[in-house]
Phi, psi and omega in degrees: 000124182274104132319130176227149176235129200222124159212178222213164194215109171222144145273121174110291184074030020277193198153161153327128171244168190216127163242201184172127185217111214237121195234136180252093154279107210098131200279008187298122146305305198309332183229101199278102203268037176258216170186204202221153175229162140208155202220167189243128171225132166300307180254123182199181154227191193262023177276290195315320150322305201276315177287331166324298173316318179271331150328291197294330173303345199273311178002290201275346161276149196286140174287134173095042169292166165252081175268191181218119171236158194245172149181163183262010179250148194272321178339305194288298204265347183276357162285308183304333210235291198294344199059060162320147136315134193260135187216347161184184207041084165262328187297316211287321196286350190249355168285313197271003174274337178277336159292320177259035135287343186252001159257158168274091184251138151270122183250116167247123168258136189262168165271148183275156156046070140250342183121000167332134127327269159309335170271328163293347144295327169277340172267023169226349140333292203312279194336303176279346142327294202255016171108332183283129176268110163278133158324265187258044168022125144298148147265154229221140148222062178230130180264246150210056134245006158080035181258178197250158154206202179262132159311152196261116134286017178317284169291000170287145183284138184271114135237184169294111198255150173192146169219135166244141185224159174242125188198185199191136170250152185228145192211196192267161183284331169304301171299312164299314164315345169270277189297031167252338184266325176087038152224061151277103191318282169359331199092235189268116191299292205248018146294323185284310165327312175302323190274316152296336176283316176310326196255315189319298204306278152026265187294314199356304195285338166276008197220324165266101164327126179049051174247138190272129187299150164183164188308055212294113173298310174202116164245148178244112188239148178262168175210116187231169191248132163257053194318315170324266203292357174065087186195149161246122198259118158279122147238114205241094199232130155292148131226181201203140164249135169187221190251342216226159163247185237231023180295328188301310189309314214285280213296350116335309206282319190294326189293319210289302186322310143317275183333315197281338177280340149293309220281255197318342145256355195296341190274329174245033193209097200229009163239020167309169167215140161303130178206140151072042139295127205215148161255146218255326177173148178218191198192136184114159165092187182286327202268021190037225145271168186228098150214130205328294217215000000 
């Protein structure tokens, strides 16, 4: 399977346009055994940008490929997939209907600037294709040459940072009832759970490749018995004054605090299950607060 991650650009609109289609062949992540194309138009607009990208991109892949093309314009792929009405750039759709007739392509649209890796490496191509300066960059942790590094947060403003994240383990009504009593032969679930999510938070930056450490001030993780649902409900909230925030941590302590509550009961429960670990709300930073639930 040929990956292609494809976006589009215009200044203006029309205006200078930028596209970029970044192609993975192999299933290796780590190392992108593809290559990268991007490209330039003077007068163009940013429909015309996004299908160019997936032109050139297939361009380069061999007839009878098995592709994937990812992209964040629904223009592109909801023509492709849904049968938009082609109502302009007719030239560009009978180029790129001829290129996936000699291929097997599959189209997915992604949502932009989540943190995608490759669609945000194609949309800051396009972008520096067609002129555009971003203010404020997604960061990324790829640059574009597609190497990985730590994002630089050098310049970012120190606030007050909080994340609360959430997750819940659900088991037989038996069990819990052994930890509610406090005679799970292991000891205690959920003091030893609390201390692992504490220790997790912690670790964080040694368990996510390219998380940044930082000065974590105080995490509090609760645990509560959910008899109804026969479930121990995680609640985990970090904080920090710093540059970056603190969603990784909230969301560790909770994965790790689960986990030891299986590890500790899985001998007499072997059908828990972990579910719905989330993050609940966070506050700081430019995007301020945020809240999920």
């Amino acid at each position: 399977m040929i990956e292609i991650y494809t976006d589009g650009a215009c200044l203006g609109n029309p205006g200078p346009g930028g596209w970029a289609a970044i192609i993975v062949n192999g299933a290796d992540r780590k190392e992108i055994k593809g290559q990268e194309v991007k490209g330039r138009e003077e007068k163009t607009t940013s429909n015309r940008m996004e299908v160019t990208a997936a032109i050139k991109g297939l361009a380069r892949t061999p007839p009878g490929s098995q592709v994937r093309i990812e992209s964040d314009s629904q223009y592109l792929v909801y023509t492709m997939t849904k049968n938009w009405k082609r109502k302009a750039n007719l030239d560009l759709w009978e180029m790129l209907d001829r290129l996936v007739a000699e291929r097997n392509v599959d189209w997915i649209w992604i949502r932009g600037h989540v943190g995608h890796p490759e669609n945000e490496r194609a949309n800051r191509l396009a972008n520096e294709m067609a002129g555009i300066v971003e203010e404020h960059p997604s960061p990324t942790h790829f640059d574009l040459e597609g190497k990985v590094h730590m994002v630089d947060i050098t310049e970012k403003p120190t606030t007050e940072r909080v994340a609360v994240a959430r997750g819940t383990v659900a088991m037989k009504a038996a069990t819990l009832e052994l930890i509610k009593r406090g005679e799970m032969k292991k000891g205690d679930v959920l003091a030893v759970a609390q201390l692992a999510g504490i220790m997790a938070a912690k670790q964080t930056p040694q368990l996510i490749p390219l998380c940044h450490p930082l000065p974590i001030t105080s995490v509090d993780v609760d645990l509560k018995l959910d008899e109804k649902r026969s479930a121990v409900e995680i609640t985990a909230t970090v904080k920090t004054t710093a540059q970056t925030g603190v969603e990784m941590e909230a969301l560790t302590a909770v994965t790790v605090a689960a986990l030891s509550i299986y590890d500790m009961c899985k001998a007499v429960d072997r059908a828990m299950r972990i579910e719905n670990i989330r993050l609940a709300r966070k506050s700081g930073g430019r995007s301020g607060e945020i809240v999920l639930e």
